[in-house]
N, C-alpha and C positions, 0 to 999 in steps of 0.2 A: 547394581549397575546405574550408570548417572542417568539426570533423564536428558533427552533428545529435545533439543526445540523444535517447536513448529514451526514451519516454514512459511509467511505470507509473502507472497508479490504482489502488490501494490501498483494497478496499472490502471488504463483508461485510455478509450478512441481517439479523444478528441484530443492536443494540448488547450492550456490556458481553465481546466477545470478545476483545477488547484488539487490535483493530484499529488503532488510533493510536499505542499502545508499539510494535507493530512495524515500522511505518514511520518511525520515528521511529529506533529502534535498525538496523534496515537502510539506513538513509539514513547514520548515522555508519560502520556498516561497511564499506557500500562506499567512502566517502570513507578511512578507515586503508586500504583495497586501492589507494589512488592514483587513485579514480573523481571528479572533477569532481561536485558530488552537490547537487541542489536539492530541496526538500522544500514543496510549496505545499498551505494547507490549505484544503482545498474544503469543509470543514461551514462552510458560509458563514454560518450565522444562531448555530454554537455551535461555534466553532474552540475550540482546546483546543491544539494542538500548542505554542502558546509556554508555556500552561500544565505541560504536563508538563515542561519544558526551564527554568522559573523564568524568561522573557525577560520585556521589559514595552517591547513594539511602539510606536513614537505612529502609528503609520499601520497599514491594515490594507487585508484585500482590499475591504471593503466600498468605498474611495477609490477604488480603481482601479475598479470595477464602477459607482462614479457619474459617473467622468470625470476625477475630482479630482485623481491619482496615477497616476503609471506604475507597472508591475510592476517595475522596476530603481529606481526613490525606495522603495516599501516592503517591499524585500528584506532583509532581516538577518542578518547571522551567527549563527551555529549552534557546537554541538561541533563541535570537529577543521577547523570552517573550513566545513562545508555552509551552504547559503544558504538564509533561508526565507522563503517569502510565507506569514506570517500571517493568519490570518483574521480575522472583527469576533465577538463574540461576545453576545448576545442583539438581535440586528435582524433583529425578525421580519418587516421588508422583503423579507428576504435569503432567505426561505424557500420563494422560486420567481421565480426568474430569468425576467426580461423577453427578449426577444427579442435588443436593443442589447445587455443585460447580457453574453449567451451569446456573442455575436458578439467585444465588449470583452475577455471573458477568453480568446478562442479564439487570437487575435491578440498577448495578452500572453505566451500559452505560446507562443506561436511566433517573437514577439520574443526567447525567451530560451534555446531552443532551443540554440543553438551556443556557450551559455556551459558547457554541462551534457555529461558524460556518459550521467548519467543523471538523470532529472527524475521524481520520487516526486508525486503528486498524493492526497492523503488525504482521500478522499470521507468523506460523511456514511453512516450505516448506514442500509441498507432499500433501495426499488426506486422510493424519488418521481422526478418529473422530474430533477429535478437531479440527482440521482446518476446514472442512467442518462447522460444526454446529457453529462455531465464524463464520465464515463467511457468515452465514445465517443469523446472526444478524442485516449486515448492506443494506445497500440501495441500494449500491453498489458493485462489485469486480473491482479491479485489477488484472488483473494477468499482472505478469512483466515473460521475458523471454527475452534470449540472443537471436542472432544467431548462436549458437551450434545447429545441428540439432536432438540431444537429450534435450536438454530445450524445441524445439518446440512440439515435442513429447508426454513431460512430462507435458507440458502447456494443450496442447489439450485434455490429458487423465483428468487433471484438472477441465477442459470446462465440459468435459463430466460429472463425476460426480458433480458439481455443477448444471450442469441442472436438473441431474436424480432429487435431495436435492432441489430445489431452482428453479423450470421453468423460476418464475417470475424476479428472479435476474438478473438485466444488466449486462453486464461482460463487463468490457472495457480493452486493453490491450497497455501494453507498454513495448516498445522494448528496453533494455539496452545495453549498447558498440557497438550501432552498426555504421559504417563504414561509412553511409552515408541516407540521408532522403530515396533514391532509394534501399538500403536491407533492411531498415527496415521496406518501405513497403510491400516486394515483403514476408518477415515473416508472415506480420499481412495477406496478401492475402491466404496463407498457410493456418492459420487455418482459419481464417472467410469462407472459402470455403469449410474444410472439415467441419467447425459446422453446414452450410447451410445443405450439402447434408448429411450427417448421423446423428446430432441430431436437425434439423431442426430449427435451430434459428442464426442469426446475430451477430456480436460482433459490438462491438465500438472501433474506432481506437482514443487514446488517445493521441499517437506522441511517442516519441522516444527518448532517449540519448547518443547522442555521444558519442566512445569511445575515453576516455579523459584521458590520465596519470596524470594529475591533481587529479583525484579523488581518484585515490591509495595514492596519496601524503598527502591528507585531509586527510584518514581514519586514517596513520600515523600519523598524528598529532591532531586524537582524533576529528574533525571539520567539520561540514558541508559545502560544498566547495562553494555553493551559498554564505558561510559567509565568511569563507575565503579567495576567490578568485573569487569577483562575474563577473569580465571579462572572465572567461574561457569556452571555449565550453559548457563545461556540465554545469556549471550553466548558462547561455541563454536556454540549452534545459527545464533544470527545470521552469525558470523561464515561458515559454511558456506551458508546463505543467501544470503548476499551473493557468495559465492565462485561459487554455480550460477548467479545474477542475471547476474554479471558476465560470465559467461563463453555465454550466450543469443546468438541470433544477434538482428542488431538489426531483421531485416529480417520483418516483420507474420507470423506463420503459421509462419516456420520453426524453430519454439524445442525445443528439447531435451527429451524426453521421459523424465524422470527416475523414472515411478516404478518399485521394485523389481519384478521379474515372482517368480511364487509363489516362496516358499522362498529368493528373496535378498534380503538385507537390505541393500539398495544406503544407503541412510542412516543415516550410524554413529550410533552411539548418544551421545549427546552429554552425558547425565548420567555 
């Protein structure tokens, strides 16, 4: 029997956290680790992932969500060989999925399920229907957030509705720009502490990425910065990223509890 990929959604409270650079650069890293790597971008009314990567799609998810298109007709390659389902970008159609829709894309992720090791899903930011219930589709969450102490916030409010939707879903989080392995634990402590005591469940600490001028410099030049410039802080963060991704159990709930306990610094330092 083939194997099944794992499903991550790739989301976060706030916009502007760089939520999409990381799924984007974690999708090529696991793929250089020899992962089978799909990348589908679920901001359905304002994709952007072909944008940061310079692609120019003819077909898009909005096809497949009218009937038009399969998910394997408008899949495209990516760096290093990852596949992506593109999204449509200003169809304010697309800014709340019909019932057929949900159902269409549920079946397309599971049409392509055994092409994949693993299958990256890049929600839209915030807590509308659509992000939630794509997010419910997969095995796992991300939530990515800065250290602005409004991302954390927004991240949390995140947690929370995804538990109320989703009990059983693992939510694992990862910290963007931030400054050093020591903030961007003292973040993840932040929430995994307020989800302990007010909605009564754990997070997964996934690691971290350095704030890296390198990576503005990528986005400029349309590239994922693991491909472009894979000696730079942020790509070692990714790269280690994708090494903990990788090595997850595939199976709902049982994933690896990575964050450091006090006084160890279990996430090297990657600047």
């Amino acid at each position: 029997m083939a194997h099944a990929a794992t499903v991550l959604a790739i989301t976060s409270g706030k916009g502007g956290v760089g939520k999409t650079n990381v799924g984007v650069n974690l999708a090529v890293a696991l793929q250089v680790r020899g992962f089978r790597t799909g990348l589908l971008d679920a901001d359905f009314g304002l994709g952007n992932v072909d944008v940061l990567l310079g692609l120019t799609p003819s077909h898009h998810l909005g096809h497949l969500l009218a009937g038009e298109q399969t998910i394997s007709e408008i899949m495209i390659d990516g760096p290093r060989g990852i596949r992506i389902v593109p999204a449509s970008s200003g169809l304010r159609s697309l800014t709340t999925l019909s019932g057929p829709q949900r159902m269409r894309l549920a079946q397309a992720i599971e049409a392509i399920r055994e092409e994949f090791d693993f299958l990256l899903i890049d929600t839209a930011s915030g807590i509308s229907d659509n992000v939630v219930e794509t997010t419910g589709m997969a095995d796992r969450a991300i939530v990515v957030t800065s250290l602005d102490p409004a991302a954390i916030v927004d991240a949390y409010a995140t947690i929370k509705v995804l538990t109320a939707e989703a009990p059983g879903l693992e939510i694992g989080i990862v910290v963007n720009g931030a400054g050093s392995a020591d903030d961007a634990a003292v973040a993840f402590r932040q929430l995994d502490v307020a989800s302990s005591r007010y909605l009564g469940r754990s997070l997964q600490y996934y690691g971290f990425i350095v704030d890296d001028p390198g990576v503005r410099e990528a986005v400029a030049t349309q590239r994922a910065i693991v491909e472009s410039d894979p000696g730079a802080p942020a790509s070692r963060c990714f790269r280690i990223l994708a090494a903990r991704i990788g090595g997850l159990s595939p199976v709902r709930g049982r994933g690896l509890r990575l964050v450091p306990d006090a006084g160890e610094n279990e996430v090297p330092q990657c600047a």
